[in-house]
N, C-alpha and C positions, 0 to 999 in steps of 0.2 A: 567842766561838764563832760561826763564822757556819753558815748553814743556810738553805736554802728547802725548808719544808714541802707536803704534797702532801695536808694533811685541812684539816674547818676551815671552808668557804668562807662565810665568813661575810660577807663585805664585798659590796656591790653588784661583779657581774659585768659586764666591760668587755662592750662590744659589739665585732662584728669587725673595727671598723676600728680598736681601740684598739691601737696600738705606739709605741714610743719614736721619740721624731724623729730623724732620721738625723744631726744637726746637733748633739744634745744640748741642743736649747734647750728642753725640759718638764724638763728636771733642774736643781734646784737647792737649794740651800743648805736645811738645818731649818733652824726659827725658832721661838722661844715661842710661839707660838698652834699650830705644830703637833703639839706636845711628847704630847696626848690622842691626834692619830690618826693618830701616827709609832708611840709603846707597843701601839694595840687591832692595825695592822697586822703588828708585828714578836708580836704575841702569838700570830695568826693561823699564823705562819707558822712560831714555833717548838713549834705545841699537841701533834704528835707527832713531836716529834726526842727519842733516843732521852734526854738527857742530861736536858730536864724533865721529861720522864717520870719519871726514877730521881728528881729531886726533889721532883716533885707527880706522885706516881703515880694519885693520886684525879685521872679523866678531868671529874667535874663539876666540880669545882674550881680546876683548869689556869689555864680563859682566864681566869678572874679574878683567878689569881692571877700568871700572869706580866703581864697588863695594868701593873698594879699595880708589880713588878720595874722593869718597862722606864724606864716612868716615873720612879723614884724614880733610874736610873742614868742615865737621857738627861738629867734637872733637877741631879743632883748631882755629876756626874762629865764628860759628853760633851760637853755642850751650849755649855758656858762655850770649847772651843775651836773650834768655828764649822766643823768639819770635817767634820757629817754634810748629805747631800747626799739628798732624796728626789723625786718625780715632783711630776706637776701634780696629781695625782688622789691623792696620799699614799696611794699604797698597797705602800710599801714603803720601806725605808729602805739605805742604808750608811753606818755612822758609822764615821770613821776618826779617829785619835788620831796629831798629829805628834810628829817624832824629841823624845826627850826630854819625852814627857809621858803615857805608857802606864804606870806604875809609880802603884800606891795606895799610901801610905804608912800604918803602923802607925794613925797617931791619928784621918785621915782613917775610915781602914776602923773604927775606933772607935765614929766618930762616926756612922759609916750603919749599925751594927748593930742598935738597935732599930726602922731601917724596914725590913732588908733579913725581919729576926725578921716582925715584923707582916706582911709581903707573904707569906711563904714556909714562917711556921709549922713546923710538925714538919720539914722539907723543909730547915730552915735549917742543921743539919751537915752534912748530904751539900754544899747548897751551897760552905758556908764550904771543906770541903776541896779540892772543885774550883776554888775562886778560890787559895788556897794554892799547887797547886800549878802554876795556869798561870804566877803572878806568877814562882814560884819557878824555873821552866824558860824565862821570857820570854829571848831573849837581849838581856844588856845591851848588848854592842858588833856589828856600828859601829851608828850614828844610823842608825833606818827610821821607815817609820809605819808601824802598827798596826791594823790591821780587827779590833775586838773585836765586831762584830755587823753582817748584814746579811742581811734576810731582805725578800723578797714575798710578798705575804697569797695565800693558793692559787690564788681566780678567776684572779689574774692572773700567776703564770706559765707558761714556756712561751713569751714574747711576746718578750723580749730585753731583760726591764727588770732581770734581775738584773746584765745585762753592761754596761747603761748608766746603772746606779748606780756600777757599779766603774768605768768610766772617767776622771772625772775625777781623783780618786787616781791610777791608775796611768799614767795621761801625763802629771802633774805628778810621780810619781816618776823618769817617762824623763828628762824635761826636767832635770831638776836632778841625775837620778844619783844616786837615794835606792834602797834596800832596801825589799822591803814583807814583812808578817808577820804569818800567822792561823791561829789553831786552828781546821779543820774537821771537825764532827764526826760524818759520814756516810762512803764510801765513793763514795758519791754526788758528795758536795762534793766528797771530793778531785779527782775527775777534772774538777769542773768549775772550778775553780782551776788545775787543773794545763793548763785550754786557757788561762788569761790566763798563762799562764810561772811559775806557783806551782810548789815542788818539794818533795815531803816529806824534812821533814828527822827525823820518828820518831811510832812509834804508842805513845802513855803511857794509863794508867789513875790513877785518882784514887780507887778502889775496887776492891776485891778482884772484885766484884759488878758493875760500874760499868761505863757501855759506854769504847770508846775513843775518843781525840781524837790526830788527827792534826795535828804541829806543823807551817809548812808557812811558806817563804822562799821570795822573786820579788826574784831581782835586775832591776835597771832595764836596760829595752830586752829584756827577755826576750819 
């Protein structure tokens, strides 16, 4: 899901000269030491999107518990393919997943159940069905990547750093003539997806109750 939230502001506030370099040289690659304050940032930023809300609807409980989320999927899942990308000042993240490696298989998702349980508690059906059914509507063909997350912590959007997270993904998708492909789950996001050439391809529910998520495809040079 990706998302930039608008509560929260918890992270040290940029000063006014803080923006992304026009050159994209403060952007680059996560790494194992940023793993703690890549999760507190993307926690910041998803604390009232409408989707962990339905999951951790306790507002004091949230940031510590998607912290905790983030973490246990940037260390178990993202991290191992080298493809999330954050600032100088980590205060925001996009991790993006290449063709052919977006899919959790059954034993895997097994095996992350009693950390996903421990992070997310009561919260952990509602989860499990929304992971369910993004895998389940993923499209398999052709070969794309994947945006399963990217958010900035509140102080700092507004600035151009969610557009210069997405950058290098989507001009290494021109370049090679790749599909890209993410659930947003605002109204909000989708327009702001649909200025990098994203196009909705359908609004699905995961809950009767449940807010909606927007499936959402960018062909390359869009």
């Amino acid at each position: 899901m990706a998302h930039e939230s608008s509560l929260r502001p918890t992270m040290d506030a940029p000063n006014a000269n803080d923006r992304p370099q026009l050159d994209g040289g403060d952007i680059r690659k996560v790494a194992s030491p940023d793993v703690g304050a890549v999760a507190s940032a993307l926690a910041e930023a998803f604390y009232d999107d409408p989707h962990f809300r339905f999951f951790v609807p306790d507002d004091s409980k949230r940031m510590v518990r998607l912290e905790r989320g983030f973490r246990t999927f940037i260390t178990r899942l993202w991290l191992r393919h080298d493809e999330g990308y954050t600032n100088a000042q980590v205060s925001g993240a996009a991790i993006w997943l290449p063709p052919g490696t977006w899919h959790v298989g059954f034993f895997e998702q097994l095996l992350m159940l009693p950390a996903i349980a421990g992070n997310l508690l009561t919260g952990t059906p509602r989860f499990l069905r929304a992971f369910a059914m993004i895998e389940r509507k993923h499209p398999r063909t052709p070969a794309h990547w994947y945006l399963p997350v990217i958010g900035v912590a509140p102080a700092w959007q507004g600035r151009g750093y969610g557009a210069a997270l997405l950058r290098p993904a989507l001009e290494r998708c021109d370049h090679e003539g790749v599909p890209a492909y993410l659930e947003a789950s605002t109204k909000r996001n989708c327009a702001l997806y649909e200025r990098h050439g994203f196009a909705k391809l359908e609004e699905c529910r995961y809950a009767s109750k449940g807010p909606p998520l927007w499936r959402m495809w960018r062909e390359p040079g869009s």
